[in-house]
mmCIF file of the N, C-alpha and C atoms, coordinates in Angstrom:
data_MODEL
# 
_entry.id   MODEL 
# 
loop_
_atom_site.group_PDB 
_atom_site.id 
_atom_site.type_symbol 
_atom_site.label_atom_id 
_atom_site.label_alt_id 
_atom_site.label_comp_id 
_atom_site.label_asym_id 
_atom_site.label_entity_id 
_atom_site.label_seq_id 
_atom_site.pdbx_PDB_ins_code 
_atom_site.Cartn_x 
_atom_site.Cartn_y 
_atom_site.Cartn_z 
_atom_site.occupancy 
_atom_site.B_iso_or_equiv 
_atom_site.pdbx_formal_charge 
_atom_site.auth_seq_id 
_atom_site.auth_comp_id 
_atom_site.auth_asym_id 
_atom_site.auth_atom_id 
_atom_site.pdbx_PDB_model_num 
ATOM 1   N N  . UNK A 1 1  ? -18.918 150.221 31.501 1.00 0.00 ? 1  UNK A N  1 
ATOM 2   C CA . UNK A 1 1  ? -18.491 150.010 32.864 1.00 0.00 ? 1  UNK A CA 1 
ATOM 3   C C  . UNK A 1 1  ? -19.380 150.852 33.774 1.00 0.00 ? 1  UNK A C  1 
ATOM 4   N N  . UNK A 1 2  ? -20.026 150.518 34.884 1.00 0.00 ? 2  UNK A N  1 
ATOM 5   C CA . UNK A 1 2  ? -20.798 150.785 35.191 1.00 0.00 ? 2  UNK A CA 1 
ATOM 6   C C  . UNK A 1 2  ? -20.141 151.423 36.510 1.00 0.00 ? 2  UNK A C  1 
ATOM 7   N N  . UNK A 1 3  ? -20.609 153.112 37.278 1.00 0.00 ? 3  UNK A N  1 
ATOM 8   C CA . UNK A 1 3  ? -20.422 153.502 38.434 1.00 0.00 ? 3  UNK A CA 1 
ATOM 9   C C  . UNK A 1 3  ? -19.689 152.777 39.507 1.00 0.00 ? 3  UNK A C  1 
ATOM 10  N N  . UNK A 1 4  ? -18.935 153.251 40.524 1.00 0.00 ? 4  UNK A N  1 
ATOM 11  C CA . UNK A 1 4  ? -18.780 152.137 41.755 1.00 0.00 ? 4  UNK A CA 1 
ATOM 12  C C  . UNK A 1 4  ? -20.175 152.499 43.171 1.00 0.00 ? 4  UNK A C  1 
ATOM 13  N N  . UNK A 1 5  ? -21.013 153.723 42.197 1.00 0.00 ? 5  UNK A N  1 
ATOM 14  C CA . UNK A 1 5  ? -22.452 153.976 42.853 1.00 0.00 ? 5  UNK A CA 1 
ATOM 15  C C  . UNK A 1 5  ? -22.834 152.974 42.638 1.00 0.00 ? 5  UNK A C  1 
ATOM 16  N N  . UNK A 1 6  ? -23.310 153.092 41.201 1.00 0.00 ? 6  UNK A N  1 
ATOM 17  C CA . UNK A 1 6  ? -24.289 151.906 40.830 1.00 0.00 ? 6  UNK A CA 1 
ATOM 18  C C  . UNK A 1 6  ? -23.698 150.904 41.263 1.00 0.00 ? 6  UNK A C  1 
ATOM 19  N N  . UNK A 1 7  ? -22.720 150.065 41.157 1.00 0.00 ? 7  UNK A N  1 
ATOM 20  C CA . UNK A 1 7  ? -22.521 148.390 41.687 1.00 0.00 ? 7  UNK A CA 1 
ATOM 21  C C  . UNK A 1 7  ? -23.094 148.680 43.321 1.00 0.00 ? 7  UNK A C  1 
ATOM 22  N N  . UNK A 1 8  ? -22.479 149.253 44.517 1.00 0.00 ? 8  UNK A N  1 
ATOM 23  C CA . UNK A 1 8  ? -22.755 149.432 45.351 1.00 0.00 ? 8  UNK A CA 1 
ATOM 24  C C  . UNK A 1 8  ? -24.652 148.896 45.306 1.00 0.00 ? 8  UNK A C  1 
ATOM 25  N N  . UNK A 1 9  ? -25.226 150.126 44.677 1.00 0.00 ? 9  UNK A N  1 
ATOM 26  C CA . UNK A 1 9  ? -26.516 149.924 44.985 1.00 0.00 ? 9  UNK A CA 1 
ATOM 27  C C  . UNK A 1 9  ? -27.162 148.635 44.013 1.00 0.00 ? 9  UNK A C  1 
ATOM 28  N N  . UNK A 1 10 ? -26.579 148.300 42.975 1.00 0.00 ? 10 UNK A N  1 
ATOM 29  C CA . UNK A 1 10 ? -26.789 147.065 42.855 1.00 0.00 ? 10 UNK A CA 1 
ATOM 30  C C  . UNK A 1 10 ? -26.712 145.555 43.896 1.00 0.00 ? 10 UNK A C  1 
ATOM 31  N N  . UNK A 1 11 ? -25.657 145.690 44.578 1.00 0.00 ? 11 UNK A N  1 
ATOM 32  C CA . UNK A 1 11 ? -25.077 144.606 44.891 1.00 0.00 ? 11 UNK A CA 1 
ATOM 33  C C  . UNK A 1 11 ? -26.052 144.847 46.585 1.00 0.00 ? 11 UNK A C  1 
ATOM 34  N N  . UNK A 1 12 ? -26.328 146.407 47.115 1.00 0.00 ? 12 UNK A N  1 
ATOM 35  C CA . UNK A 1 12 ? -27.669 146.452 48.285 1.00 0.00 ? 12 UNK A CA 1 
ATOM 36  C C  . UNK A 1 12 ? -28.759 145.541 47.528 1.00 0.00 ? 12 UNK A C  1 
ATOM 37  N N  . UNK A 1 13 ? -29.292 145.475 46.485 1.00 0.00 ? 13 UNK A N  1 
ATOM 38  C CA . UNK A 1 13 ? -30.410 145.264 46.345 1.00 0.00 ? 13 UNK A CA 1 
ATOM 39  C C  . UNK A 1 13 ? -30.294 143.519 45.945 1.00 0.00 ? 13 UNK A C  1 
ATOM 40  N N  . UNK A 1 14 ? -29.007 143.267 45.508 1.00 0.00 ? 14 UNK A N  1 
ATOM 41  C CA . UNK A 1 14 ? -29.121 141.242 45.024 1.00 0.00 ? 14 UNK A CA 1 
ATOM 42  C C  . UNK A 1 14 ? -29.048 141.154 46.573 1.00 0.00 ? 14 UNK A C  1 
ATOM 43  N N  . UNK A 1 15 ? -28.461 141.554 47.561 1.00 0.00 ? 15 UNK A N  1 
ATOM 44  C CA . UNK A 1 15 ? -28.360 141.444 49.183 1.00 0.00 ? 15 UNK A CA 1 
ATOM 45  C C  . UNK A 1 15 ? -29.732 140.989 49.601 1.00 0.00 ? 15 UNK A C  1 
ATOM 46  N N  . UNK A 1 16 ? -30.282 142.545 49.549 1.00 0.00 ? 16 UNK A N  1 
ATOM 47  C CA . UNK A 1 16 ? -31.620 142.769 49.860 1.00 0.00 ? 16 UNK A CA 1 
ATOM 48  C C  . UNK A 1 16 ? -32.464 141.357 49.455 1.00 0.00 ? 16 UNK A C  1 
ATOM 49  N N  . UNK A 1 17 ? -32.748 141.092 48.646 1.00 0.00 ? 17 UNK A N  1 
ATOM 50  C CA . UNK A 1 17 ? -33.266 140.166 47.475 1.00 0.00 ? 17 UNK A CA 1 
ATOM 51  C C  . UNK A 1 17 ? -32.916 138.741 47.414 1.00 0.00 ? 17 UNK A C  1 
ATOM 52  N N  . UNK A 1 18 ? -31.660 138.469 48.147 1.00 0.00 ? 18 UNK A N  1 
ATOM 53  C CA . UNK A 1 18 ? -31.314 137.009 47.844 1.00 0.00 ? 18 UNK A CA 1 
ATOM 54  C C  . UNK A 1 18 ? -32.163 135.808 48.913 1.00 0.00 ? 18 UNK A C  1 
ATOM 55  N N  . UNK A 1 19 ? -32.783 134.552 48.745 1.00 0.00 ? 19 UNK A N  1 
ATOM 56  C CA . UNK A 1 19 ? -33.226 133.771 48.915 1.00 0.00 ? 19 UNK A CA 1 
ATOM 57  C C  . UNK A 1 19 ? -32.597 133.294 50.477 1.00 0.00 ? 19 UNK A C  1 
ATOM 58  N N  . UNK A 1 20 ? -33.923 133.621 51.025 1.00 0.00 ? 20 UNK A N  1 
ATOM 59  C CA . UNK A 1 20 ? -33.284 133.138 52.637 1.00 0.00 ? 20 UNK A CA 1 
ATOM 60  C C  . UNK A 1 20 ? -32.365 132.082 52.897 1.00 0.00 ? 20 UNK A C  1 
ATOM 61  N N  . UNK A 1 21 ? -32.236 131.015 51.856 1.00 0.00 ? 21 UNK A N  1 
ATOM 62  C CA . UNK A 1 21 ? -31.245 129.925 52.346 1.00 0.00 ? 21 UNK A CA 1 
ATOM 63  C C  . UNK A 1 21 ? -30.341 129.820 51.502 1.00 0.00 ? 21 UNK A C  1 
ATOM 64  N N  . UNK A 1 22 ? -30.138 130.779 50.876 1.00 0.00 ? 22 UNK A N  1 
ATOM 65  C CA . UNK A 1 22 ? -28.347 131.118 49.940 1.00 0.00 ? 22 UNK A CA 1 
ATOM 66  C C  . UNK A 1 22 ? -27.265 131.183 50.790 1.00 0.00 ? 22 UNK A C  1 
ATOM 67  N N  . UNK A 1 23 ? -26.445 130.676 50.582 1.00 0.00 ? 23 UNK A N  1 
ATOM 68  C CA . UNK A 1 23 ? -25.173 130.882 51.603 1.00 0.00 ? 23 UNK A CA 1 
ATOM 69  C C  . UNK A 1 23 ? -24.409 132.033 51.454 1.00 0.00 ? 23 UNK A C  1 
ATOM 70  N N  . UNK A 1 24 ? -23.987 132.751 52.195 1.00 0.00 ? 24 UNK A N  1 
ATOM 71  C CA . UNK A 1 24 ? -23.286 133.822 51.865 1.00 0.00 ? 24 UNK A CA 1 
ATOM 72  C C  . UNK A 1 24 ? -22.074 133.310 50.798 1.00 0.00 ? 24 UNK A C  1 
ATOM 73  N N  . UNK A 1 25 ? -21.022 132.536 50.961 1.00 0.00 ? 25 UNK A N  1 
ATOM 74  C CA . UNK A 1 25 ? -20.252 131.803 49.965 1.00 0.00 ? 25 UNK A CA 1 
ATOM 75  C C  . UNK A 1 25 ? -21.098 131.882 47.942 1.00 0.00 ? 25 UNK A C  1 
ATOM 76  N N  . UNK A 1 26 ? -21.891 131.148 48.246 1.00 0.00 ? 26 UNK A N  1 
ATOM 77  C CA . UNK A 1 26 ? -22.807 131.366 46.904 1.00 0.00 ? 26 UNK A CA 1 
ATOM 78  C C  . UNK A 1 26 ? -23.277 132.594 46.521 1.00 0.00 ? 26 UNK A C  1 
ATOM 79  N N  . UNK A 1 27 ? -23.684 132.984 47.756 1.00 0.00 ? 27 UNK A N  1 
ATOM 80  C CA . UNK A 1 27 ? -24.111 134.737 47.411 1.00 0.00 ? 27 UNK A CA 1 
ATOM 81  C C  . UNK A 1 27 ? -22.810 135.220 46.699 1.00 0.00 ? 27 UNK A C  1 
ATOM 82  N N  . UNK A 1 28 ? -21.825 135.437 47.657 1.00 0.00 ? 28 UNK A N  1 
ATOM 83  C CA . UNK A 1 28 ? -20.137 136.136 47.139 1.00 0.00 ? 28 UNK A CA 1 
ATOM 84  C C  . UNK A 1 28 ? -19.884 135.750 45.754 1.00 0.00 ? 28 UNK A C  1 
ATOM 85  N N  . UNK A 1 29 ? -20.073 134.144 45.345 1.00 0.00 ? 29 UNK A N  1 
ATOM 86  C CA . UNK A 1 29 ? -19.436 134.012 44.268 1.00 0.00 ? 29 UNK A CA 1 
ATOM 87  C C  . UNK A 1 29 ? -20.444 134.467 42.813 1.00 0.00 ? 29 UNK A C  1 
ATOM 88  N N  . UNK A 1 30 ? -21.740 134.583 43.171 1.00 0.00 ? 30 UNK A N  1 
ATOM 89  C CA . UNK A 1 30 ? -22.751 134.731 42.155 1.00 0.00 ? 30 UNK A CA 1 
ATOM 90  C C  . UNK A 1 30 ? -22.372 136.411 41.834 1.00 0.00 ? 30 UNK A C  1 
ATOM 91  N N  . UNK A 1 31 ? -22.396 137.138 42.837 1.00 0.00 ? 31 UNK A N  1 
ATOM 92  C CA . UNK A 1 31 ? -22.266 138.740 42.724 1.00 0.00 ? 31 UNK A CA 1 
ATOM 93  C C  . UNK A 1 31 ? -20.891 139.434 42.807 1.00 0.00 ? 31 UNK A C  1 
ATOM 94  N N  . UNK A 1 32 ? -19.833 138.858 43.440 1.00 0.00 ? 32 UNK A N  1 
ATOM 95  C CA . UNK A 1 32 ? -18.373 139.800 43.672 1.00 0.00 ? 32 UNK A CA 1 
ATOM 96  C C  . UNK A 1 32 ? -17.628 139.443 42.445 1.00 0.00 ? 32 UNK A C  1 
ATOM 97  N N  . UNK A 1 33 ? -17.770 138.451 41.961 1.00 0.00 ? 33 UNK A N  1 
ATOM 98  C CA . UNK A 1 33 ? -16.534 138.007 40.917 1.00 0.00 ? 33 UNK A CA 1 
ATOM 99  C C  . UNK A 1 33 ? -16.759 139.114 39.886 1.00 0.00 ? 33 UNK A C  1 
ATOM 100 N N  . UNK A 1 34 ? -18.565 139.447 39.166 1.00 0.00 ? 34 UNK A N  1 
ATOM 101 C CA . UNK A 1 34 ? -18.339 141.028 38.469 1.00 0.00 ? 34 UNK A CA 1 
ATOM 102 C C  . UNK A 1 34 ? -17.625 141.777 38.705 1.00 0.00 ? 34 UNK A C  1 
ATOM 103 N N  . UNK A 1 35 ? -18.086 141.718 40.531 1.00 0.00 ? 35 UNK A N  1 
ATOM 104 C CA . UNK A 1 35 ? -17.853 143.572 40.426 1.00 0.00 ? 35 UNK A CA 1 
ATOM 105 C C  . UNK A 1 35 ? -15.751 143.461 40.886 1.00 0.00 ? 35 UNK A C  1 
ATOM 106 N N  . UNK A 1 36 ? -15.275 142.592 41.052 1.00 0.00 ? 36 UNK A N  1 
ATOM 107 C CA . UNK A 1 36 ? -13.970 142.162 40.880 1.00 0.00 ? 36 UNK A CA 1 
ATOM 108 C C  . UNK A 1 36 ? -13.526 142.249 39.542 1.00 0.00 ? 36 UNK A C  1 
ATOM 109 N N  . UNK A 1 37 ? -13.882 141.697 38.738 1.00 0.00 ? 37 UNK A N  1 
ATOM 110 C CA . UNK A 1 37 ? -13.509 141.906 37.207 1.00 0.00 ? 37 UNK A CA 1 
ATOM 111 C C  . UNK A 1 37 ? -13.667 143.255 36.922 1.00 0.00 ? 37 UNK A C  1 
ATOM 112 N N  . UNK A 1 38 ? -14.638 144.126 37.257 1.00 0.00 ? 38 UNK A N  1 
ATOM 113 C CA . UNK A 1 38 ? -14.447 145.539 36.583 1.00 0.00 ? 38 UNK A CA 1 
ATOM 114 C C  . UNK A 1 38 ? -13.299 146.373 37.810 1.00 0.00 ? 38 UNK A C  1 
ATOM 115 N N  . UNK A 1 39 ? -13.387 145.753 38.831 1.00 0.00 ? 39 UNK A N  1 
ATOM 116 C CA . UNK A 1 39 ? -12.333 146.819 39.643 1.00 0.00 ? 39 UNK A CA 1 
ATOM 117 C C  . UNK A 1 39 ? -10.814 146.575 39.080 1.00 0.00 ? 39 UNK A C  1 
ATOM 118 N N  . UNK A 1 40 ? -10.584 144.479 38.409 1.00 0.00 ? 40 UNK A N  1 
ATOM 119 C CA . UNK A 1 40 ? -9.415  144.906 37.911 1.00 0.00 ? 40 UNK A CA 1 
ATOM 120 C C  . UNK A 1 40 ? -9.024  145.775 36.349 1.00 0.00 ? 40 UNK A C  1 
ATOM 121 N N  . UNK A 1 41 ? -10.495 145.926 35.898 1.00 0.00 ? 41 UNK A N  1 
ATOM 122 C CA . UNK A 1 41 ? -10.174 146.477 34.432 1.00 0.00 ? 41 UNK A CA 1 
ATOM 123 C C  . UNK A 1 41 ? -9.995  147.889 34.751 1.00 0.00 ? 41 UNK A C  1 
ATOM 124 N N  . UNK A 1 42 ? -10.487 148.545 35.748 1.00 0.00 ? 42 UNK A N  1 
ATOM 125 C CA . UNK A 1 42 ? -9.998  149.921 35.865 1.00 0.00 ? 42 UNK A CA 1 
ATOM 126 C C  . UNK A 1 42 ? -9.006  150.184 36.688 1.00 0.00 ? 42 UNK A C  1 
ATOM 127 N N  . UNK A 1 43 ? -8.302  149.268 37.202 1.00 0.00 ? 43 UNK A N  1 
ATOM 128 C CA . UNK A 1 43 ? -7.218  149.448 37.942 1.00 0.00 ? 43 UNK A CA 1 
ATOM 129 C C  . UNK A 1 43 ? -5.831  148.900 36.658 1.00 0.00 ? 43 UNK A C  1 
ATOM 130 N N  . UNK A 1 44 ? -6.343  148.052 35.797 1.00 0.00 ? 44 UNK A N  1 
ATOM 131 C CA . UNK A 1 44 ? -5.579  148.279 34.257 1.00 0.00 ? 44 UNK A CA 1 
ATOM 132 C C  . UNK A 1 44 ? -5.618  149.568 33.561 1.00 0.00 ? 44 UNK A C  1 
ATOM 133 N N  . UNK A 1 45 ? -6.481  150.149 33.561 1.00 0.00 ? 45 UNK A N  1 
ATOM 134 C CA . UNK A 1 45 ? -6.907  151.377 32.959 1.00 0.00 ? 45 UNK A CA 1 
ATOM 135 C C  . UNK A 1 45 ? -5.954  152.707 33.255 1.00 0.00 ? 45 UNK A C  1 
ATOM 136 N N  . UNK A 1 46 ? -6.272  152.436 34.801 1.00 0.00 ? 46 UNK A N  1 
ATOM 137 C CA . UNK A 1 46 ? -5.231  153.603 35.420 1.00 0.00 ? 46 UNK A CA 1 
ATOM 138 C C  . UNK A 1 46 ? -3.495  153.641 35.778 1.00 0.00 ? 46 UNK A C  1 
ATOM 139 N N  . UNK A 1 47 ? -3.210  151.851 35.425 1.00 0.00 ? 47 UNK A N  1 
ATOM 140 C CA . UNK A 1 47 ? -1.756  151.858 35.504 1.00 0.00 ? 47 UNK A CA 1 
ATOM 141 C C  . UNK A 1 47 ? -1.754  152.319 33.923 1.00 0.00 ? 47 UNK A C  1 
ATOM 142 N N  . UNK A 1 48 ? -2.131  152.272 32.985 1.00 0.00 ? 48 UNK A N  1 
ATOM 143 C CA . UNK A 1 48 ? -2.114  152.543 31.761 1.00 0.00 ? 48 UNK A CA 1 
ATOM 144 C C  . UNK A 1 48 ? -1.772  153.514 31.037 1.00 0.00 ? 48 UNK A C  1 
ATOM 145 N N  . UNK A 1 49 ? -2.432  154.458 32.319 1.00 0.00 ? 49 UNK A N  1 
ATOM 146 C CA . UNK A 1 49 ? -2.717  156.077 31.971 1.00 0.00 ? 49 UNK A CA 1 
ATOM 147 C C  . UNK A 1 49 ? -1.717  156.941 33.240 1.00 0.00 ? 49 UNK A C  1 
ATOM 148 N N  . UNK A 1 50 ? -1.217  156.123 33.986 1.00 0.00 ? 50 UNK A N  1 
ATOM 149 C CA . UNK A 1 50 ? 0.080   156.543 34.486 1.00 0.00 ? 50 UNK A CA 1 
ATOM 150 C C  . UNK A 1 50 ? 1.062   156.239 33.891 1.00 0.00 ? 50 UNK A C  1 
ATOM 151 N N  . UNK A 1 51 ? 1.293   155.129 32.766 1.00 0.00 ? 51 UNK A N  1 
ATOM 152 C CA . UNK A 1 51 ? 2.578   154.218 32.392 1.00 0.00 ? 51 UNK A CA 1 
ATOM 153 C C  . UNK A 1 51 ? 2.847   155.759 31.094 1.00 0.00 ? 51 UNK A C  1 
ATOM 154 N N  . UNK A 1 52 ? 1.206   156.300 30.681 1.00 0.00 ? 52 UNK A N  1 
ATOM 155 C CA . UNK A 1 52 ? 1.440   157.176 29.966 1.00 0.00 ? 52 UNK A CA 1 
ATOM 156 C C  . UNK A 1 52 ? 2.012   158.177 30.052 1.00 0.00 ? 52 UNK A C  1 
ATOM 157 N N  . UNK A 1 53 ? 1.175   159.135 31.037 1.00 0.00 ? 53 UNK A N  1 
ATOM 158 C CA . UNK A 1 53 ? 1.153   160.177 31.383 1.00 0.00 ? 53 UNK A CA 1 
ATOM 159 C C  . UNK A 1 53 ? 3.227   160.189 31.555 1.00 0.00 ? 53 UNK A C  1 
ATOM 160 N N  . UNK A 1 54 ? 3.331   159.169 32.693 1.00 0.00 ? 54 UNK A N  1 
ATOM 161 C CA . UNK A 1 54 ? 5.207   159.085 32.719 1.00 0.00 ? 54 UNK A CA 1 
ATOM 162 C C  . UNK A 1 54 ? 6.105   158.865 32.110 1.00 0.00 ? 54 UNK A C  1 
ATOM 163 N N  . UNK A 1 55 ? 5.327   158.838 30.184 1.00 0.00 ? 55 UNK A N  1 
ATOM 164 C CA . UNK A 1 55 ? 6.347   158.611 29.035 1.00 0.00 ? 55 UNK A CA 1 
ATOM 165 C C  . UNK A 1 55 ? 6.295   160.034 28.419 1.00 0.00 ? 55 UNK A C  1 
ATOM 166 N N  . UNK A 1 56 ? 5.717   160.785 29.277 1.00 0.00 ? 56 UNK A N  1 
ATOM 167 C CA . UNK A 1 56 ? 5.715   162.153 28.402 1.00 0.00 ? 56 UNK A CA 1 
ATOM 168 C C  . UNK A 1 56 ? 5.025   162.167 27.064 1.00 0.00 ? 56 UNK A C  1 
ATOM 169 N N  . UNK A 1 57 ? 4.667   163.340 26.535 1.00 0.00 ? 57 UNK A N  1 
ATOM 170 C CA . UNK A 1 57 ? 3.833   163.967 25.245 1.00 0.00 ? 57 UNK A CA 1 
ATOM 171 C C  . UNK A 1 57 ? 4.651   162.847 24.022 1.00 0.00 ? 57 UNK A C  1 
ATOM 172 N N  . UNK A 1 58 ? 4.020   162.161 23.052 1.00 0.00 ? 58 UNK A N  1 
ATOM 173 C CA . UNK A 1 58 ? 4.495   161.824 21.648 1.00 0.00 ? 58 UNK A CA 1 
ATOM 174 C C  . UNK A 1 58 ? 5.318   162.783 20.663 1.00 0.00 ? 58 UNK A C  1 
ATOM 175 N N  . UNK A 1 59 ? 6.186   161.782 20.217 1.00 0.00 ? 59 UNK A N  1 
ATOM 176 C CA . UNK A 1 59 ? 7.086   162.783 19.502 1.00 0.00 ? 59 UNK A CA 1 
ATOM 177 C C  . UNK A 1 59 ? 6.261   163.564 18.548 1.00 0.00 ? 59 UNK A C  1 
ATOM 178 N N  . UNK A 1 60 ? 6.298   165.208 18.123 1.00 0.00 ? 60 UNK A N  1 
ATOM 179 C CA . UNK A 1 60 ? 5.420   165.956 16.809 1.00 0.00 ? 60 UNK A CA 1 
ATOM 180 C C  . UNK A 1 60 ? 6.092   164.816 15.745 1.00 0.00 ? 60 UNK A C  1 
ATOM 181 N N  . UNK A 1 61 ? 4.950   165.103 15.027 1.00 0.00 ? 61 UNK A N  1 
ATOM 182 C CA . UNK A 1 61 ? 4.706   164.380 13.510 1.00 0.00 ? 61 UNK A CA 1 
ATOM 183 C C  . UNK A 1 61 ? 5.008   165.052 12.542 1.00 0.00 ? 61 UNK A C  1 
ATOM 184 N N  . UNK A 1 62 ? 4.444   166.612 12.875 1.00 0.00 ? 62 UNK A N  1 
ATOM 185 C CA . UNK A 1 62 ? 5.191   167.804 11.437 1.00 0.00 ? 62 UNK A CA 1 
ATOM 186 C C  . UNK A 1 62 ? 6.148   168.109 11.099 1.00 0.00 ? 62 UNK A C  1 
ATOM 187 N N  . UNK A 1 63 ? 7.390   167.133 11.386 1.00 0.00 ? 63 UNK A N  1 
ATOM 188 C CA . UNK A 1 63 ? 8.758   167.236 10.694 1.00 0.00 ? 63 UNK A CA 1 
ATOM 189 C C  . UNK A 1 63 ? 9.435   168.341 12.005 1.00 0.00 ? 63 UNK A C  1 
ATOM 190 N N  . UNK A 1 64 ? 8.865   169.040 13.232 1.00 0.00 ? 64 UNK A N  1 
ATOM 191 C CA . UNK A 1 64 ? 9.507   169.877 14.069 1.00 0.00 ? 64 UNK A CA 1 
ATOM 192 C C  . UNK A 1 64 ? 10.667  169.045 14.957 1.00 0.00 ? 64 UNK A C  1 
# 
């Protein structure tokens, strides 16, 4: 999973770079749907690690 730097400066430079008669529409759908898919995998990530963190420590294993 890559930075939300790096996409940023990725997504300046397909900008920068894209073909004078691309539509912004085509532009959006060629480049945002990535960087959409990784914003929802870390926004899974972090309900994940709250669902955790709010079940408290695992029961000990050494018979305590």
């Amino acid at each position: 999973m890559d930075s939300v730097a790096d996409i940023a400066d990725d997504l300046e430079h397909a900008w920068a770079t894209r073909p004078p008669d691309q539509s912004v529409t085509d532009w959006e759908v060629a480049h945002l749907r990535p960087v959409r898919e990784q914003v929802h995998a870390v926004e899974k990530r972090v309900f994940d690690l709250e669902r955790c963190i709010a079940s408290g420590p695992p029961p000990c294993s050494h018979g305590e």
